[in-house]
C-alpha positions in Angstrom: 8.6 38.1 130.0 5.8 35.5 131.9 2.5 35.1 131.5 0.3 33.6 133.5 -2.8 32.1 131.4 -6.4 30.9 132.7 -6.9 28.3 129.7 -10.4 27.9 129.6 -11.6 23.8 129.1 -11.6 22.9 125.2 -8.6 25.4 124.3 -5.7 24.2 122.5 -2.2 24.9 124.7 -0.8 26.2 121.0 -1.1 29.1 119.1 -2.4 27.2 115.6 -4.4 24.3 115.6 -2.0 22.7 113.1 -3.4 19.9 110.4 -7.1 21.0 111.9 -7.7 24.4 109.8 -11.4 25.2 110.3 -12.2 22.8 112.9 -13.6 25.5 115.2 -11.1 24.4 118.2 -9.6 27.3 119.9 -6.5 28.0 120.4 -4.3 30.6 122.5 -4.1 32.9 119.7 -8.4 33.2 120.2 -7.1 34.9 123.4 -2.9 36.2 123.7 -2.1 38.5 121.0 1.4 38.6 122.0 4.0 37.9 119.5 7.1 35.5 120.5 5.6 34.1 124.0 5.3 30.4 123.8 4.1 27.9 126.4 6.2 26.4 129.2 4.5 23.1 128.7 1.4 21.7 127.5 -2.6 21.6 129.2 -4.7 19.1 128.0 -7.4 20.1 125.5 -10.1 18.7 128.2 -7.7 20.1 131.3 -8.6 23.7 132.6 -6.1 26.3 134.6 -2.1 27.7 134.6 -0.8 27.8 131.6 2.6 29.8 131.9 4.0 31.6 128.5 7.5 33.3 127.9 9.5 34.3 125.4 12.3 33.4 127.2 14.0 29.9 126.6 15.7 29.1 128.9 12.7 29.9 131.6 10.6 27.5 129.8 13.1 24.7 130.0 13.3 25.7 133.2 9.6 25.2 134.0 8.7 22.8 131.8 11.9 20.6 131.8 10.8 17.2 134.8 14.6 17.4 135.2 14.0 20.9 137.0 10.8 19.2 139.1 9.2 22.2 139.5 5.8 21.1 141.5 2.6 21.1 139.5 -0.2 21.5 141.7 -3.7 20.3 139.9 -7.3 20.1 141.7 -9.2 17.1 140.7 -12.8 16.6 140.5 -12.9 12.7 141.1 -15.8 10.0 141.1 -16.0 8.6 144.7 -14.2 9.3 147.5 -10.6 7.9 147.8 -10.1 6.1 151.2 -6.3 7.1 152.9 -5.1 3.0 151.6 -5.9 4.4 148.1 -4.0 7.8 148.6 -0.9 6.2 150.3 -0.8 4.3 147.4 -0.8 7.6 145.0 1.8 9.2 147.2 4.3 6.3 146.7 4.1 6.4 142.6 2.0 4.1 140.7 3.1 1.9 137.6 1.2 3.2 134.8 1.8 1.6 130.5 4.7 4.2 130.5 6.7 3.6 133.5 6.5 4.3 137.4 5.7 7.7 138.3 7.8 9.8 141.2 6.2 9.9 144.3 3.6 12.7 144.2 1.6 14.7 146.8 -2.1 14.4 147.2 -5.0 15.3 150.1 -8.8 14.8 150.0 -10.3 18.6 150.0 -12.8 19.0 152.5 -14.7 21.8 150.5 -14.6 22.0 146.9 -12.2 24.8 145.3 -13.9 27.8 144.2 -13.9 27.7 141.0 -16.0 28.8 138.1 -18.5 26.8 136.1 -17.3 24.6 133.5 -18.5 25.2 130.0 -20.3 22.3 129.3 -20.7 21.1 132.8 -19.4 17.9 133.9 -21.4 14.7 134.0 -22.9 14.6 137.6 -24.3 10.5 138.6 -26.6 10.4 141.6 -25.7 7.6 142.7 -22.1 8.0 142.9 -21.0 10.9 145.0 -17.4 12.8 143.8 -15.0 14.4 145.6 -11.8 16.7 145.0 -8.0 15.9 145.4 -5.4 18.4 145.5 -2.3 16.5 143.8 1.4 18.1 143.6 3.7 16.3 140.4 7.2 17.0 139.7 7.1 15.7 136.5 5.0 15.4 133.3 4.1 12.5 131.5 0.8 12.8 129.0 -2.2 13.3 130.8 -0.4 11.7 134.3 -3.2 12.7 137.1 -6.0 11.2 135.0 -4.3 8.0 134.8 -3.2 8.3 137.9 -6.6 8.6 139.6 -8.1 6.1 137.0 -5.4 4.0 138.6 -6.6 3.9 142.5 -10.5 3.5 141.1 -11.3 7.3 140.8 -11.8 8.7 137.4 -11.2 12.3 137.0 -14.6 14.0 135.8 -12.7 17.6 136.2 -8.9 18.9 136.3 -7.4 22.6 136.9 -3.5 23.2 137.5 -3.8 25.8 139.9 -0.3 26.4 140.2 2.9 25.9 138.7 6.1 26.6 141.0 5.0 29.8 142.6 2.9 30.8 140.3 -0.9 30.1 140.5 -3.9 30.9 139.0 -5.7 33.3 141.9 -7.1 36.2 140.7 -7.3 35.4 136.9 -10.4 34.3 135.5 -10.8 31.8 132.8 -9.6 33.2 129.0 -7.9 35.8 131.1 -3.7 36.3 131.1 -1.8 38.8 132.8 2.5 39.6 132.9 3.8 38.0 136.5 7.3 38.3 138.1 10.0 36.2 137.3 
């Protein structure tokens, strides 16, 4: 069984909130009642988006393993606009505390995604205008595109994995899951 998961921003990618008890935080069980499913991979707290769930391990070493490099594709909600010397520069990895990273994908949207509001909206400057990056990774070090875009002078204000190997987010709506196709 998969399970393709819309975690909403501020939700735990676990089904306890372990060492935390009455903190408030959500968790996946405040949304998946399904016993044995467990995620293939991790979402930040503050990321938004795809979170697959099987109860099946080998798929989830198969999707969440880098050694597979199943593509990650994230949108990101950056401050400024990165110019194509900045990107070429993403494209052919970047040397971050933990290492180099593989070469990733990445193009300047020309219209926002539609997506849905964030609960509580992002921090919006006037004087500094913000743009949105669609980024592919093949692997998964700990919280990677937000270094990453810190990295080339763009801080990420917003970040949604929309897809994760075939499987994407279209059609499910934040807090929502549904069974997909192996």
């Amino acid at each position: 069984m998969l399970i393709a998961f819309n975690k909403p921003y501020g939700v735990l990618s676990q089904f306890t909130d372990k060492g935390n008890a009455g903190s408030g935080r959500q968790t996946l069980s405040d949304f998946i009642d399904m016993p044995r499913v467990y995620p293939a991979g991790r979402l930040d707290r503050d990321s938004e988006g795809l979170l697959l769930l099987t109860d099946d391990g080998r798929l989830q070493a198969r999707i969440a393993d880098p050694r597979h490099k199943m593509e990650k594709t994230y949108w990101a909600q950056v401050e400024g606009v990165p110019d194509d010397a900045s990107l070429a520069v993403f494209r052919s990895g970047l040397d971050l505390k933990d290492g180099r990273t593989r070469p990733a994908t990445i193009r300047r949207l020309d219209d926002p995604p539609a997506v849905w509001e964030r609960d509580p909206p992002i921090r919006y400057r006037k004087s500094v205008p913000d743009s949105w990056l669609e980024i592919g990774l093949r692997e998964g070090k700990n919280r990677q595109v937000r270094r990453m875009t810190a990295a080339i002078g763009h801080p990420t204000l917003r970040l949604i994995r929309h897809g994760v190997g075939r499987w994407t987010l279209d059609g499910l709506a934040p807090g929502t899951w549904q069974e997909v196709s192996v």
